[in-house]
N, C-alpha and C positions, 0 to 999 in steps of 0.2 A: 084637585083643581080648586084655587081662590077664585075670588070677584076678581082679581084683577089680572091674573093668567086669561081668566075670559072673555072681560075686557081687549085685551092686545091679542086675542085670537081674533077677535070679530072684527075690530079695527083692520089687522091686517088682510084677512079674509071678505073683508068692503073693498078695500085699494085693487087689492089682486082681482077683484069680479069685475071693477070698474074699470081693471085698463085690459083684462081680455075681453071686455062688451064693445072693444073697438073691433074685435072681427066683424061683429054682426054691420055695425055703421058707426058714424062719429053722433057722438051723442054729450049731453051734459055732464054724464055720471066722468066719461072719461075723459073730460076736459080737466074735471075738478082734481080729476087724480093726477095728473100730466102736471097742472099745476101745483101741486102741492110738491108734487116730485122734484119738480125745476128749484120754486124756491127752497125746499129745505137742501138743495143739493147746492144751492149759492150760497145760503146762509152758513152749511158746513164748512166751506173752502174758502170761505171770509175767516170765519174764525181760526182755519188750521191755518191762513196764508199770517194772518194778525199773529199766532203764536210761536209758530216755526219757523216761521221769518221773520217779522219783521221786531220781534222783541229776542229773541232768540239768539240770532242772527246779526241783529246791528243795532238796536238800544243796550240788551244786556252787555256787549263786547265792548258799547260807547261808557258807559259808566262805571263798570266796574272794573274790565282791564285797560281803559285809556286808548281803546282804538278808534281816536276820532276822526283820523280818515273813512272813515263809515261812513261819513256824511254825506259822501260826493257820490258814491252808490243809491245814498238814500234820497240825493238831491234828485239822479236820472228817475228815480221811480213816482217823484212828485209830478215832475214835468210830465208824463207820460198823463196824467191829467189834465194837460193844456189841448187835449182831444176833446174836450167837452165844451170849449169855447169857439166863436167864430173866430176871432180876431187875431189870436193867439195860439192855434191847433196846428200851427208850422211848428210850433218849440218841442214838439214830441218825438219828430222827425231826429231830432239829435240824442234822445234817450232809445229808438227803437235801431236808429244808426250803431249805435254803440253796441248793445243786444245782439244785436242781426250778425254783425261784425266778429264780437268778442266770442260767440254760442259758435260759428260756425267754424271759424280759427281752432276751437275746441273739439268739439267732434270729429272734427274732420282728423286729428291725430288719434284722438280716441276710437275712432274707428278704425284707422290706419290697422296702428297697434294692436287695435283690442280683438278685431274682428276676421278684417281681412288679411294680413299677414297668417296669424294663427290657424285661418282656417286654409288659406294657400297649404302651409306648409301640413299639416293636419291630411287635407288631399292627397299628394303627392307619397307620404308617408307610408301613406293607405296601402300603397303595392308593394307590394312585402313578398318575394318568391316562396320565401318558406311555411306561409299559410298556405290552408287546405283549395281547394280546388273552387269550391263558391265562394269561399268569404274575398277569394282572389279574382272570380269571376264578378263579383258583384262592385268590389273599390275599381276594376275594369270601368263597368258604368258609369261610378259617380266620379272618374276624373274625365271619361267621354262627355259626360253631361255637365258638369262643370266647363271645359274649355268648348262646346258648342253653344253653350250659352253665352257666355262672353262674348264668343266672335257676332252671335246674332245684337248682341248690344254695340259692337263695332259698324261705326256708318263714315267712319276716314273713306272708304273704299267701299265703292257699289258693287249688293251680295251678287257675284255671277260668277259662274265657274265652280271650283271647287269650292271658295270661300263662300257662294248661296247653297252649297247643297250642305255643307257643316252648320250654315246657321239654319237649312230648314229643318235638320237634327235636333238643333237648339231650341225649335221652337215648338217640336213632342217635346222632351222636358221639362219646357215653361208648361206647357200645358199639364202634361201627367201633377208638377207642382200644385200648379193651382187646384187642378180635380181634389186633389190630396187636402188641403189648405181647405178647401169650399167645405169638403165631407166631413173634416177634422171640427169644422166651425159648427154643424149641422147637430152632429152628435152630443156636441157639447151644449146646445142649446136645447137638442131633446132633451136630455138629462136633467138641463136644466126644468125644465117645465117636467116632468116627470116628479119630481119635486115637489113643486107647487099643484099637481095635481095631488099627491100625498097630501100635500099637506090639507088641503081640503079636504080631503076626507078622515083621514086620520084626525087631524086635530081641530076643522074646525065643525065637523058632523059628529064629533065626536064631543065637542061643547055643550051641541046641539040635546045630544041624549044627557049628558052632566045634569043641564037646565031642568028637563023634565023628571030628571030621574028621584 
């Protein structure tokens, strides 16, 4: 280990004490680290927005292959700075119109296409008589649990009768998901910190002895 591995051990090993001492209470240490956090995390997505877009993307294409229609894209992203005036903060209205409009026209195929079709037909698939007896019991389920959820997202027609007892079907499903989804999130965040508890010890108590040693 150099000066400067130990350096960016200790460094790091300050930030990470200073925004778990938010368990105990809000305190200075972890304001300053909150903050440091924020702006380097603005300051990065300036710069990757400045090089992956906007030189990238619509200066370099403007100069070098002659796509000056660029401009008119480049003109809505100016405007969208007419949010930071009184007078004039109507004129962004017509850059996030555009945005809102043009983004949702978009996805909304892309999802068509990409998501929900594939995954309709993907279901349906799923029941295959000549698989074995669970793997056919189990796509059973997931096309129960698929069309009970849907109908519980169905509100043309009030859930009563048979159509409230299939979406209250639907909505064990949503649930059992979400439990799934919560746990799935939980674990990943132990690990997370499981980690950073390593790393504390391993490499920055482990600096610790370097120093004296």
């Amino acid at each position: 280990m150099n000066l400067v591995d130990f350096l960016q051990i200790w460094i790091v090993a300050f930030f990470m004490l200073a925004l778990f001492s938010f368990l105990y209470k809000d305190n200075p240490f972890y304001k300053f680290a909150e903050h440091i956090f924020a702006g380097l995390s603005a300051g990065y997505y300036v710069g990757l927005i400045w090089h992956a877009v906007i030189i990238q993307q619509m200066i370099d294409p403007m100069f070098n292959n002659g796509k000056w229609w660029l401009v008119f894209p480049g003109l809505l992203g100016v405007l969208m700075f007419s949010r930071f005036t009184k007078n004039y903060h109507w004129v962004s209205r017509i850059s996030l119109a555009f945005v809102i409009g043009n983004t949702a026209g978009i996805f909304l195929l892309s999802e068509l296409h990409g998501k929900v079709l594939p995954q309709i037909q993907s279901t349906m698939l799923s029941l295959n008589l000549n698989q074995d007896f669970g793997a056919l019991l189990l796509s059973i389920i997931v096309v129960i649990g698929v069309i009970s959820t849907l109908i519980f997202f169905y509100f043309s027609k009030e859930h009563k009768g048979a159509l409230g007892g299939i979406a209250k079907v639907g909505i064990w499903f949503i649930m059992i998901s979400f439990g799934a989804h919560f746990g799935y999130t939980v674990m990943g965040r132990v690990s997370l910190l499981i980690g950073q508890v390593r790393f504390l010890i391993d490499d920055w108590i482990g600096s610790i002895i370097w120093l004296f040693s």
